[in-house]
N, C-alpha and C positions, 0 to 999 in steps of 0.2 A: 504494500500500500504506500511506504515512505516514497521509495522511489517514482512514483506515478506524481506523487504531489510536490517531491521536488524538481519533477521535470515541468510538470505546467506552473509554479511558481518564475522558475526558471527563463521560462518562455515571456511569459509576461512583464519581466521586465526589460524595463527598456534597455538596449545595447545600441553604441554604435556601429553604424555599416563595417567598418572597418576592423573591428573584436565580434562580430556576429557569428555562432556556430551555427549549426543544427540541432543540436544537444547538448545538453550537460554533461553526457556523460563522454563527448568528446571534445569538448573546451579544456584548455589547460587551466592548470589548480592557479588561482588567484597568487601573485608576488607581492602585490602593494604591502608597505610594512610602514606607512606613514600614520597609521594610526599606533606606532608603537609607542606606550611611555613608558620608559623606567624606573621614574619619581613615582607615579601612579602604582606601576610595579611592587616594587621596593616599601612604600608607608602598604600596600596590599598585607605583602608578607608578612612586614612587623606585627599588622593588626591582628592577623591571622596567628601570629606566632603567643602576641600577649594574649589572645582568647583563649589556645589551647591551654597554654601555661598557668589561665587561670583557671579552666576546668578539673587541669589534671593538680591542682592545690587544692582547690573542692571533693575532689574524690579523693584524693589521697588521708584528708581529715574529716572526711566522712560529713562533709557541707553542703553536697548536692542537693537543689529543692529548697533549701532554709531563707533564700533571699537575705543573701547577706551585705553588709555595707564593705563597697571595695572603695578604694581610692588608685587611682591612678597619678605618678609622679614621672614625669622628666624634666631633664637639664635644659632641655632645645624648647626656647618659646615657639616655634613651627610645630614642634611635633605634641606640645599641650595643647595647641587649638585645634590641630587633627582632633587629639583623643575627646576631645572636648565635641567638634563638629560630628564624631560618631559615637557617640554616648548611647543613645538608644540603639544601635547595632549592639553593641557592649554588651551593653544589659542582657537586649533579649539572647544571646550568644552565649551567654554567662549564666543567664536565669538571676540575677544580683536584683538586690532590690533597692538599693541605691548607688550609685554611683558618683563618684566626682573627682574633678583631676585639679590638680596641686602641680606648684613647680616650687615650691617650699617644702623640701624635706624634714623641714625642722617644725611641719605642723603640729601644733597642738594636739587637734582630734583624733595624729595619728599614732600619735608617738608611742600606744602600748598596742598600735596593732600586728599581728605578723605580717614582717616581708619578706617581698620574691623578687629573685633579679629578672628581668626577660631582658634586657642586653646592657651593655655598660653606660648608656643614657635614660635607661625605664626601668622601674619597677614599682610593682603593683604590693598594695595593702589590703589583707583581709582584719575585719574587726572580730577577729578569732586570740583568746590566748591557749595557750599550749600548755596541756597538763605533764607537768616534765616528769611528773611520776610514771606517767602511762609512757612517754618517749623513752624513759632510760629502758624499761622494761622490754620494748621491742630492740633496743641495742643488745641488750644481754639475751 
């Protein structure tokens, strides 16, 4: 079925005379790569990489579901208004039930939360404390 609706898709738009096949399926594969960004790339990743980093903090302390309060911090004012501009990706990505991003390390509200590095300019605060009786216990 795919193949039927992407040949009359296909058909239907517009081409000029000069790049006109007969088919799709004997047109060569598209080269243009002007729609590449890197930067777009690149803050993808990171976002992608702080979201796993905070799930895999949630399940690891047994937080999954609880909607818990995170804080996000970095160094780079660029990349707080990112985390800031995607807050609601965050969240629902996270399941967090508040969020908020800081370029103050030395916040108040955070300062007894647990942190997590996700790279040498960002890391993320859960408002989680660590029962260190229950941690020495899984050391030993």
């Amino acid at each position: 079925m795919m193949p039927f609706i992407t040949e009359e898709l296909y058909q239907r738009l517009p081409h000029p005379e000069f790049n006109r096949h007969e088919s799709i399926c004997i047109s060569p594969f598209p080269t243009d790569d002007s729609f590449i960004n890197n930067e777009v790339d690149e803050k993808a990743e990171l976002l992608f990489d702080l979201v796993h980093k905070i799930n895999a903090c949630q399940t690891q302390y047994n937080l999954k579901g609880k909607k818990n309060k995170i804080c996000i911090y970095s160094k780079e004012k660029e990349l707080t208004e990112f985390f800031f501009q995607q807050k609601v990706i965050i969240m629902s990505l996270t399941n967090s039930g508040e969020l908020s991003v800081t370029n103050n390390k030395n916040d108040k509200d955070i300062a007894d939360w647990m942190v997590n590095v996700v790279n040498a300019n960002t890391d993320f605060y859960i408002d989680y404390q660590i029962d260190i009786q229950k941690e020495v216990l899984l050391i030993f």
